[in-house]
N, C-alpha and C positions, 0 to 999 in steps of 0.2 A: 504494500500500500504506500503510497507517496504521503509523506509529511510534511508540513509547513512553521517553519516557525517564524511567526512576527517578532522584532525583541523591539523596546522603548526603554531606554533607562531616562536619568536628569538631563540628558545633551543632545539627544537624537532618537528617532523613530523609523524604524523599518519593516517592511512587510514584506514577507519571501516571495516573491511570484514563479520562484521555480521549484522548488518542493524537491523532495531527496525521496527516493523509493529505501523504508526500512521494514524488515520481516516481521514486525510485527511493533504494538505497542508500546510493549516493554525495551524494545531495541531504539525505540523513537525517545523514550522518556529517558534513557542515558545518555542517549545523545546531548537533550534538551538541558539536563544537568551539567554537560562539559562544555557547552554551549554558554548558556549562564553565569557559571564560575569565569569561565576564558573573559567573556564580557565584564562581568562585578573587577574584576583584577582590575581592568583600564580604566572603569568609571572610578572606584575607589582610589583609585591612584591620582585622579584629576579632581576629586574633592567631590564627587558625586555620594551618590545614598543608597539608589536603589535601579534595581534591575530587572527586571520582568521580560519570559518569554511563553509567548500564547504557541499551544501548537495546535493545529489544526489539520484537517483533510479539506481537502478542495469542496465539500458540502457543508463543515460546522467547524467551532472550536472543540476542542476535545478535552484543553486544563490549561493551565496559568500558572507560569512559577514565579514566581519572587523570592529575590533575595535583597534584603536590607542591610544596610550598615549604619553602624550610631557609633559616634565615638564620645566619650565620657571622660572628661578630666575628671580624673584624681586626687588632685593637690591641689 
């Protein structure tokens, strides 16, 4: 099945128009996680927060991941 993933973090927004054929859901949702992470790295790094990737099939969305970051002084 071909999968899509939109991402939007604090800087920018994108939408897949070409979609990746993975063997199944589970093969989609790790991807979506390495995906995610690889993305939070750059936004976190440029003072950003948050990172969100919608995956979808060419007929609906399927889940939404986000990932946040908060930093908290200490002292």
């Amino acid at each position: 099945m071909r999968y899509y993933f939109d991402t939007q973090d604090d800087f920018l927004a994108l939408s897949d128009t070409e979609g990746t054929e993975y063997a199944s859901l589970e093969v989609a949702t790790r991807e979506a996680i390495i995906t995610a992470t690889a993305i939070a790295r750059d936004v976190f790094t440029a003072k950003g927060s948050q990172v969100t990737v919608t995956v979808r099939t060419e007929d609906s969305a399927l889940f939404e991941m986000t990932i946040r970051m908060a930093r908290k002084e200490l002292r």
